[in-house]
C-alpha positions as CSV (number, residue, x, y, z in Angstrom):
1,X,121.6,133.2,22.4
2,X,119.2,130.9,23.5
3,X,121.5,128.1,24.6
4,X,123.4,131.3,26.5
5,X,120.8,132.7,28.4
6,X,119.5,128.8,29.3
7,X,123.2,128.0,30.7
8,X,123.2,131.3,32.8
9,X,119.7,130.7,34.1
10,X,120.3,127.1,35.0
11,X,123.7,127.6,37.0
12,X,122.0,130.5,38.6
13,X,125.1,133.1,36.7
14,X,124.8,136.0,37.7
15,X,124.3,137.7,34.2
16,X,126.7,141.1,35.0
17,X,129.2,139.1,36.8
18,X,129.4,136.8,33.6
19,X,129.6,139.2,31.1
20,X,132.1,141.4,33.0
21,X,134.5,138.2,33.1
22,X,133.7,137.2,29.6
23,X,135.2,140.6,28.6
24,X,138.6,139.6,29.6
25,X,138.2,136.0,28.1
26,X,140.9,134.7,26.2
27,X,140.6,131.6,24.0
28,X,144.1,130.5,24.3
29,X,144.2,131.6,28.2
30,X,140.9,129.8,29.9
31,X,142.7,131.1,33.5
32,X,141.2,134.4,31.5
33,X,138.2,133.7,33.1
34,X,139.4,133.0,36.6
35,X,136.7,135.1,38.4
36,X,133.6,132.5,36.7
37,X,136.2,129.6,37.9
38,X,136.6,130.9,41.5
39,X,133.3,131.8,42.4
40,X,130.9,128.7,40.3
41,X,133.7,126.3,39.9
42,X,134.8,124.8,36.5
43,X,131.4,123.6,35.6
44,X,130.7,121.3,32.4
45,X,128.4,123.3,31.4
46,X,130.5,126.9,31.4
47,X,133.3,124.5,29.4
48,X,131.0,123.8,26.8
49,X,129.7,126.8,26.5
50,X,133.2,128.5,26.2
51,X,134.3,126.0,23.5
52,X,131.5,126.9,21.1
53,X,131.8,130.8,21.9
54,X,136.2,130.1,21.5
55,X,135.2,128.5,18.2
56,X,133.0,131.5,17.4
57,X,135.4,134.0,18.0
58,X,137.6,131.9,15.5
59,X,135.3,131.8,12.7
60,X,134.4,135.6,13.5
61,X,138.1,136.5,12.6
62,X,138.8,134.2,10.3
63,X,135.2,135.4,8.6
64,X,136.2,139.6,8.5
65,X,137.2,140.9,5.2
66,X,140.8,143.2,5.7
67,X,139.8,146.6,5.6
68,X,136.3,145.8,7.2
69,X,137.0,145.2,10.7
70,X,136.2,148.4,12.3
71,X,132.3,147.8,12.4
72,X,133.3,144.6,14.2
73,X,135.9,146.2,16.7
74,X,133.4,148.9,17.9
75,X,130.7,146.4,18.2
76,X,133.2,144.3,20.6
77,X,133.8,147.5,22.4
78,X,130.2,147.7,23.2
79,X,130.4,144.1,24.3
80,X,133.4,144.0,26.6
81,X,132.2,147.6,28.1
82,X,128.3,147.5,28.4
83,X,128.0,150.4,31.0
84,X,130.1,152.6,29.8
85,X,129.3,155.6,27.4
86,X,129.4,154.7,23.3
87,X,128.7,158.0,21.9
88,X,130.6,156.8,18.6
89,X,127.9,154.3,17.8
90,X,124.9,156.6,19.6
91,X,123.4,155.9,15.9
92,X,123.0,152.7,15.4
């Protein structure tokens, strides 16, 4: 999170736009995140960062138990939709 949060602040990201374009990230489409691309350009950084959170989202998948993935799926729905209403996971 650290290394995340260093990245943004040093390329002067702006945090929302980020994680609004990170929500429609796809590891085997990097166009995916066109919106980062157009407006910062393709900056070493952002590719490095993306490869380690591409590898992530492998080991995350390949990591989840069958049967268990549900937890997981409504915490990504949190993640890709932060402004929106969760009343589902209001508990945790």
């Amino acid at each position: 999170m650290r290394e995340y949060l260093q990245m943004l602040s040093s390329l002067n990201i702006d945090y929302t736009l980020f994680l609004r374009e990170l929500s429609h990230f796809k590891t085997e489409d990097t166009e995916s995140f066109k919106g980062i691309w157009d407006y910062y350009g393709k900056r070493i950084e952002l590719n490095r960062w993306l490869d380690k959170y591409s590898e992530r989202l492998h080991r995350e998948d390949e990591d989840v138990q069958k049967g268990s993935r549900e937890k997981l799926e409504k915490w990504l729905e949190v993640f890709y939709h932060p402004f929106d209403e969760h009343p589902e996971i209001h508990a945790y």
